[in-house]
ChimeraX commands (.cxc) that place a marker at each C-alpha (Angstrom):
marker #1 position 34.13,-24.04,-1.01 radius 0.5
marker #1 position 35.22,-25.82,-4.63 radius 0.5
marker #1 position 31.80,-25.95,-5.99 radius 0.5
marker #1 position 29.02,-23.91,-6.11 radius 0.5
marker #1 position 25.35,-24.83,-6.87 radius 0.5
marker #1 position 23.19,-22.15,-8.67 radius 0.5
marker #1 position 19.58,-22.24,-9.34 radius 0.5
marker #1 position 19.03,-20.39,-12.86 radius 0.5
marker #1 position 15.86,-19.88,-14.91 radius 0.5
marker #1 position 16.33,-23.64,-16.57 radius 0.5
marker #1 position 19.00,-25.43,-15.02 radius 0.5
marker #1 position 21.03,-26.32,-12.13 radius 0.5
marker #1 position 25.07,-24.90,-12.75 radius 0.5
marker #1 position 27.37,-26.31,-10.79 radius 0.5
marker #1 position 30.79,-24.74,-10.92 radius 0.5
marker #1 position 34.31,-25.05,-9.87 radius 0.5
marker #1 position 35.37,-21.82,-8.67 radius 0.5
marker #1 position 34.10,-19.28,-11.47 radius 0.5
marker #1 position 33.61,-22.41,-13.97 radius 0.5
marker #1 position 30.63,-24.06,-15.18 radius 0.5
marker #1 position 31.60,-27.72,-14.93 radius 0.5
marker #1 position 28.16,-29.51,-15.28 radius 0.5
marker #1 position 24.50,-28.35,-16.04 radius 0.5
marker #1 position 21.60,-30.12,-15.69 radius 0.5
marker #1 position 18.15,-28.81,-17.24 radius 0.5
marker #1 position 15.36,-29.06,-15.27 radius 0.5
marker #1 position 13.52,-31.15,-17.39 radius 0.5
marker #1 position 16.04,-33.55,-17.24 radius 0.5
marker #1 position 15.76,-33.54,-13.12 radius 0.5
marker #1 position 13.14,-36.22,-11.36 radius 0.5
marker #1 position 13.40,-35.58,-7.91 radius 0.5
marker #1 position 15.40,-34.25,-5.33 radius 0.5
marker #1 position 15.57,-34.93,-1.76 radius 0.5
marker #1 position 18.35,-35.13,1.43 radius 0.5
marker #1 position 20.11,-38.22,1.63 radius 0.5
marker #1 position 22.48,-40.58,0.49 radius 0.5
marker #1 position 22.59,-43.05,-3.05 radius 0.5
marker #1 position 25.20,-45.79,-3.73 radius 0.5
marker #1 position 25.82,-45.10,-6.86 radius 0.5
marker #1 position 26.39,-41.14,-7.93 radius 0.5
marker #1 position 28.21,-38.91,-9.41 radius 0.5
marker #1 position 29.83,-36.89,-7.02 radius 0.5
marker #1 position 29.91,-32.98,-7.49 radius 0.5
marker #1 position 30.45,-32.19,-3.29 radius 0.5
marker #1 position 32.95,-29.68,-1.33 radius 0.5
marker #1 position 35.13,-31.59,1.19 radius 0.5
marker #1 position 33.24,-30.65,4.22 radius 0.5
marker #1 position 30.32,-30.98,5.27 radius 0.5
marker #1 position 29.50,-34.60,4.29 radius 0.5
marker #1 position 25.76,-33.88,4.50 radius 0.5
marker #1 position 24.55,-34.72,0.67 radius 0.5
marker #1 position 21.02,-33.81,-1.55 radius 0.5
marker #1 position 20.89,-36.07,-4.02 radius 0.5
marker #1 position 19.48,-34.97,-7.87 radius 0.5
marker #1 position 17.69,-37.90,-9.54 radius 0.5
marker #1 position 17.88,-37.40,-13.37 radius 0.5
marker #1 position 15.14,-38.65,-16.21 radius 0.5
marker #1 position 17.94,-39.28,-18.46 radius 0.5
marker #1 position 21.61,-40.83,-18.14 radius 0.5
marker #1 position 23.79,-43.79,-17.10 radius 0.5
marker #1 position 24.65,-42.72,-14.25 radius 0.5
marker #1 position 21.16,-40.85,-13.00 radius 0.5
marker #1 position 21.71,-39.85,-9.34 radius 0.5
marker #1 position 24.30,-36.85,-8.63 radius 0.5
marker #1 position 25.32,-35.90,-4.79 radius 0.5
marker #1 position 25.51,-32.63,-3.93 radius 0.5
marker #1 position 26.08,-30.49,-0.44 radius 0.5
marker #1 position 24.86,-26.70,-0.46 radius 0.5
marker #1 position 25.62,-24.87,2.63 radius 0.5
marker #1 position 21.74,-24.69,3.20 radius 0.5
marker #1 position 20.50,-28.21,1.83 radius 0.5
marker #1 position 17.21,-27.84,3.12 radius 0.5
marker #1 position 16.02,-24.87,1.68 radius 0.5
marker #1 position 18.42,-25.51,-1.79 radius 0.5
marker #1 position 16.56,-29.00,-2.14 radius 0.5
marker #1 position 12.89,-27.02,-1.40 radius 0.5
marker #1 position 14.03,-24.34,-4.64 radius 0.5
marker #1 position 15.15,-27.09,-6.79 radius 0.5
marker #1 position 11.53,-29.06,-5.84 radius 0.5
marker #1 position 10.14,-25.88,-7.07 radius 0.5
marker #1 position 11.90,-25.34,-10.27 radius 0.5
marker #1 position 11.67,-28.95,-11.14 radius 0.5
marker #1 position 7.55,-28.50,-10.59 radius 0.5
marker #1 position 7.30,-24.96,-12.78 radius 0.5
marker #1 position 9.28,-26.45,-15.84 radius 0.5
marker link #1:1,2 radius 0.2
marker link #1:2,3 radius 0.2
marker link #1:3,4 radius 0.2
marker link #1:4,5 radius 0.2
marker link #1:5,6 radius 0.2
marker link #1:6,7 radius 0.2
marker link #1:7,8 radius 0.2
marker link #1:8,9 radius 0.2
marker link #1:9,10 radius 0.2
marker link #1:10,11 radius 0.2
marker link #1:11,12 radius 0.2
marker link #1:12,13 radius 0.2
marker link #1:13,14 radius 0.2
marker link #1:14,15 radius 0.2
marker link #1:15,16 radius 0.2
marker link #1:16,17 radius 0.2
marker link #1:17,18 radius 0.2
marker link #1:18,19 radius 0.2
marker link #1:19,20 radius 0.2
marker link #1:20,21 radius 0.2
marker link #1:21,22 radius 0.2
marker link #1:22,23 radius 0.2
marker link #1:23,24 radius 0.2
marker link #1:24,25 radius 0.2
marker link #1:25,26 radius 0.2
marker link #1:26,27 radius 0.2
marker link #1:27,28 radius 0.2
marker link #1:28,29 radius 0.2
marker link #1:29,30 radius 0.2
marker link #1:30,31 radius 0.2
marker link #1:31,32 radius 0.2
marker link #1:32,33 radius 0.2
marker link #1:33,34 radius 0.2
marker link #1:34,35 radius 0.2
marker link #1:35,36 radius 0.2
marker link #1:36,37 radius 0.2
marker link #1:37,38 radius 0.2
marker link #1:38,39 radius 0.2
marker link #1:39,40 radius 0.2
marker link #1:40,41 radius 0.2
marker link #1:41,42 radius 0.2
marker link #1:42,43 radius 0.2
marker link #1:43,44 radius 0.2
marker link #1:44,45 radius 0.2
marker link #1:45,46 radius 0.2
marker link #1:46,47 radius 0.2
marker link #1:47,48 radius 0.2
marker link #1:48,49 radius 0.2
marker link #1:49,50 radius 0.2
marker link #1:50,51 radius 0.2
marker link #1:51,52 radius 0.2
marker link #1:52,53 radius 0.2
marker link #1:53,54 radius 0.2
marker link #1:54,55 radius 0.2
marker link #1:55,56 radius 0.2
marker link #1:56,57 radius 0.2
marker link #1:57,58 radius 0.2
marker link #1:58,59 radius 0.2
marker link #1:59,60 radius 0.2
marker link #1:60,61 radius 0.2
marker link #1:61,62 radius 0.2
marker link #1:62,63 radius 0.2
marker link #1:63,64 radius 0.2
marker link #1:64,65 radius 0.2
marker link #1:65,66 radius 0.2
marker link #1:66,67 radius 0.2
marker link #1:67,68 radius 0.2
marker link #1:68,69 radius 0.2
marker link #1:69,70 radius 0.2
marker link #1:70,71 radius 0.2
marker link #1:71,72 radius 0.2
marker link #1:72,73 radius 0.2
marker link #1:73,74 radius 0.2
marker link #1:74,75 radius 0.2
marker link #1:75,76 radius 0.2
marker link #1:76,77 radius 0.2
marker link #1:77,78 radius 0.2
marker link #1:78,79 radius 0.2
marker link #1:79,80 radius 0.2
marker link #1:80,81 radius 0.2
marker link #1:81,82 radius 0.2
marker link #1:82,83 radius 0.2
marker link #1:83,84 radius 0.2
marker link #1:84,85 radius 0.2
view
């Protein structure tokens, strides 16, 4: 796997390899849910093409695509993250 998705105490890391290439605070996170949006930034591994898509407050480009190994239960911790910040 390229990237890696990890939950902290205020934001989502994701990271290339052992680098932090993009964080998001949750405060600055709307939503999250399975799925698909047309226009994204795209932080995903090659394989498999099954994406959660963040929803930022802020930015031009506000959606991101994702794909944890476990997209279900990553997209249920963000949800709960999002809803304690």
């Amino acid at each position: 796997m390229l990237f890696k998705y990890i939950l902290t105490d205020s934001e989502l890391q994701i990271r290339l390899f052992n680098w932090t290439v993009r964080k998001i605070p949750y405060q600055n996170i709307e939503d999250a849910r399975l799925g698909w949006s047309c226009w994204a930034e795209n932080w995903c591994n090659p394989w498999p093409w099954k994406y959660a898509v963040i929803k930022r407050r802020r930015g031009w480009i506000k959606n991101l695509h994702i794909n944890p190994t476990d997209r279900e239960n990553f997209v249920r911790q963000l949800k709960q993250k999002i809803l304690t910040k």
